[in-house]
C-alpha positions, 0 to 999 in steps of 0.5 A: 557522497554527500548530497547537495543542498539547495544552496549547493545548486544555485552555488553551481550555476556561478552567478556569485562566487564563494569570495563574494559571499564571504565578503558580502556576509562576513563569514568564512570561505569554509562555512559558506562550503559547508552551506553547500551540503547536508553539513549546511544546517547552520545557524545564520543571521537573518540579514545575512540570509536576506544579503544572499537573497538580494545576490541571487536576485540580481546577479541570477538569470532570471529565467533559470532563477524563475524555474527553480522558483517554480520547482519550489513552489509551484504558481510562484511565477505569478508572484510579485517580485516581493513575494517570488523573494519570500519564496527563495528566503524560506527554502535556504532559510530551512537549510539553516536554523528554521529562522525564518519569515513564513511565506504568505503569513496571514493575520488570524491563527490558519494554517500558512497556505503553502509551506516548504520543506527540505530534507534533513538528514536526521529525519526518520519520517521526513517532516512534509509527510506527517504535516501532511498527515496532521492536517488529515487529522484536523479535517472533517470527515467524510472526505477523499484522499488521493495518493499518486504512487510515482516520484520520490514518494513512490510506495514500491521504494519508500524505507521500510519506516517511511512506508510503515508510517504512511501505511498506518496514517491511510488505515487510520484516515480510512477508520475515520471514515475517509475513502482512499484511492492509490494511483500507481502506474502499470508496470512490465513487472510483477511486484516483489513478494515482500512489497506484495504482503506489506501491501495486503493491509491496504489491499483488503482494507475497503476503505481503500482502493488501488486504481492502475493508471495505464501507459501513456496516461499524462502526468503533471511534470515530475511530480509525487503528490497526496492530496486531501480532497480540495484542501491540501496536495503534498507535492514532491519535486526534485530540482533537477540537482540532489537536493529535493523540495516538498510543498504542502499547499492550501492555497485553494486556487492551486489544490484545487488545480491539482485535484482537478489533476487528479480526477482527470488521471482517474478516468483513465484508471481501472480498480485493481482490487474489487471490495467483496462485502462479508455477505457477499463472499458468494460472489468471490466464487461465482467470480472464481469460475468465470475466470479460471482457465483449464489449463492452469493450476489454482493454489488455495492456501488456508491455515485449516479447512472450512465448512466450505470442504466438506461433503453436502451431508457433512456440511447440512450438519454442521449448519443445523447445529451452529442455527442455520435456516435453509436459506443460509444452509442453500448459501453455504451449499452453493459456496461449496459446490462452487468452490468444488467445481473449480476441481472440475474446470482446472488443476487445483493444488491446496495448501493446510498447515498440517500442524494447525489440522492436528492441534484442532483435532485434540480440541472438542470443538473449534471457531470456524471463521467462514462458517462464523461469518456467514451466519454472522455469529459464531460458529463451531466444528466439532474434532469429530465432525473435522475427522469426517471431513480428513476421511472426505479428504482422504477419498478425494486425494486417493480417488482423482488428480486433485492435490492437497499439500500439508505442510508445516508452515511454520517449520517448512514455509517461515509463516506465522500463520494468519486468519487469511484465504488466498486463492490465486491463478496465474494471469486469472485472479487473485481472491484474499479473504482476511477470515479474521475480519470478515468485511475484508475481502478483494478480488482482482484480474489486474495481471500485475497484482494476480502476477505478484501474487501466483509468484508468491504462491509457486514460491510457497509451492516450492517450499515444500519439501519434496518428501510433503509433496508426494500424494503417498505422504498426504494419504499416509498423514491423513490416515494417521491423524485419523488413527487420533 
């Protein structure tokens, strides 16, 4: 089905018919059809632009002809009738050939204040969405930008392309130096498993903040906007028939009326994901204990273990070699009490890539990445001292209820392995670390996010095959890597 134009819409509401245009414009009843749909992008005289213009304005009612205006380009009811026509020209002027007058043209080389685009079938990233990204480009950091996560625009259904695109501008802005703050409305359901992962970029980014905007929270009227501070609002609104229309304003008496919008909607947010500095990975499991439940399962899922799961001796060890002080030796035993202790408080089932694990014991030594963040330098483990650790391992499994699972996670979970520490309890918190980049952590509560991201695990959980899912395969595993 195709999808109506602009012009489409208005041709509906029969204030002229297709006999009058082709009399008054001098074309063909097809053509004038066609300008109905996608198929409409044609070129066109601009006197018979203007004629159809001058039609609308006089045979319209007026007041519907205001509310299409308005959906348009917002404030245009306080336009002159002369500019109010401006308005009309430039939105049917894009469904033909672009050759059009700009709206509030100005004299010096700045950008025209508000623009407007209507979609085109041939674009891959619609063309409001990188002019909008291109004055992100041109602005002067530091600065906020907001992105309103509702509307055609929503981010939980964009196209893949459309998403990947978004997503490498907010990284690219928040590399500048800008600070990013997503609003997206609570939900009765938990994300999908592949919006959730596409999403974790943005998530552990510190740049870039997630705010829950709560149930009866008021919205400007069926809008979808990003704006730049108080200089540009990318607003999307549907006419109320097929054919979408986005404005780009600058006009600072607007912007900044919608970023006024903006921050009142703010207040009635709550963050969905708290930003854990690299020094501060301490606080991540200090958070963990507080607010496991004892009735749940934890899932740890990380590609090989840390010097976090080792025995207090073990781990003295490690640190002393790899220049620790004692104050960083009595951080890191912390860390791994902490983290030991959660065993004591609840069920606790983790995940290793079992072929990671025995491609790191025919080395001598390898990078640990939490140890190497800790100490802000790298830091080793020697294959002998990762055996003293499967022997630790081994005692834990055989000795109390605590689960350890080894999988492949290539062959047995489809993962091509990545530098991230996930730990997650339903309903209680989510904490991911990307180990690579230390300064990328978050932690969160928010029950929509910990759900997406228990569901994922349980998903991983039973991926498993049942066989790697027995305690007497993980012993015998591990004894046999130890037999290495």
């Amino acid at each position: 089905m195709q999808k109506k134009t602009l012009f489409g819409y208005l041709m509906e509401k029969k204030w002229v018919t297709a006999e009058e245009l082709s009399v008054s414009l001098g074309v063909q009843p097809d053509t004038i059809e066609k300008w109905c749909t996608q198929e409409g992008a044609l070129q066109s005289e601009a006197e018979a632009m203007l004629k159809l213009v001058d039609l609308l304005f006089e045979k319209g009612d007026s007041r519907e002809l205001d509310a299409v205006l308005e959906r348009i380009s917002p404030g245009s009811a306080g336009l002159t009738q002369e500019a109010r026509r401006e308005v009309l020209e430039k939105a049917l002027g894009l469904e033909w050939s672009g050759q059009v007058r700009p709206v509030l043209q100005q004299n010096d080389n700045r950008n025209v204040p508000i623009r407007i685009y209507l979609p085109q079938c041939s674009e891959k990233i619609p063309a409001s969405i990188k002019a909008f990204w291109d004055v992100v480009a041109q602005t002067d950091v530091p600065g906020e930008i907001q992105i309103a996560d509702w509307g055609v625009y929503a981010l939980d259904e964009m196209e893949q392309s459309v998403y990947h695109y978004m997503a490498e501008q907010m990284i690219r802005a928040a590399r500048r130096g800008f600070t990013l703050q997503i609003l997206t409305p609570e939900t009765e359901e938990y994300p999908d498993v592949h919006i959730l992962l596409r999403r974790l970029p943005l998530y552990l980014n510190p740049q870039i903040t997630y705010y829950r905007i709560p149930h009866g929270a008021v919205y400007p009227v069926n809008e979808s906007w990003i704006t730049l501070g108080m200089k540009a609002v990318l607003l999307t609104r549907m006419l109320p028939g097929e054919a979408p229309v986005t404005t780009l304003i600058q006009e600072p008496t607007l912007a900044q009326y919608y970023h006024n919008w903006m921050q009142m909607l703010l207040v009635q947010t709550r963050p969905l994901n708290q930003h854990i500095g690299e020094t501060d990975v301490l606080h991540i499991y200090s958070r963990m204990k507080a607010d496991v439940h004892p009735l749940m399962t934890v899932y740890f899922m990380e590609s090989a273990p840390s010097f976090l799961h080792m025995p207090p001796q073990l781990l003295r060890e490690v640190m002393r070699e790899n220049g620790a002080d004692e104050q960083q030796i009595s951080q890191g035993l912390r860390m791994s009490m902490l983290r030991a202790s959660l065993r004591s408080i609840c069920k606790c089932a983790q995940i290793y890539n079992g072929d990671q694990i025995l491609h790191l014991l025919q080395q001598e030594k390898y990078t640990d990445p939490m140890l190497s963040g800790l100490l802000g330098k790298p830091a080793y483990i020697t294959s002998e001292q990762l055996r003293q650790q499967l022997r630790f391992f081994l005692s834990e499994v055989e000795h109390t209820n605590y689960q350890m699972f080894l999988p492949s996670f290539e062959t047995d979970l489809r993962l091509s392995q990545y530098g991230i520490s996930m730990t997650v309890q339903e309903d209680c918190m989510a904490a991911v670390m990307d180990l690579t980049q230390r300064s990328r952590n978050f932690y969160s509560t928010d029950l929509s996010c910990v759900g997406g991201f228990a569901r994922y695990m349980e998903q991983m959980h039973r991926m498993i095959p049942p066989v790697k899912r027995s305690g007497n395969w993980t012993r015998r595993l591990l004894k046999r890597y130890l037999q290495l």
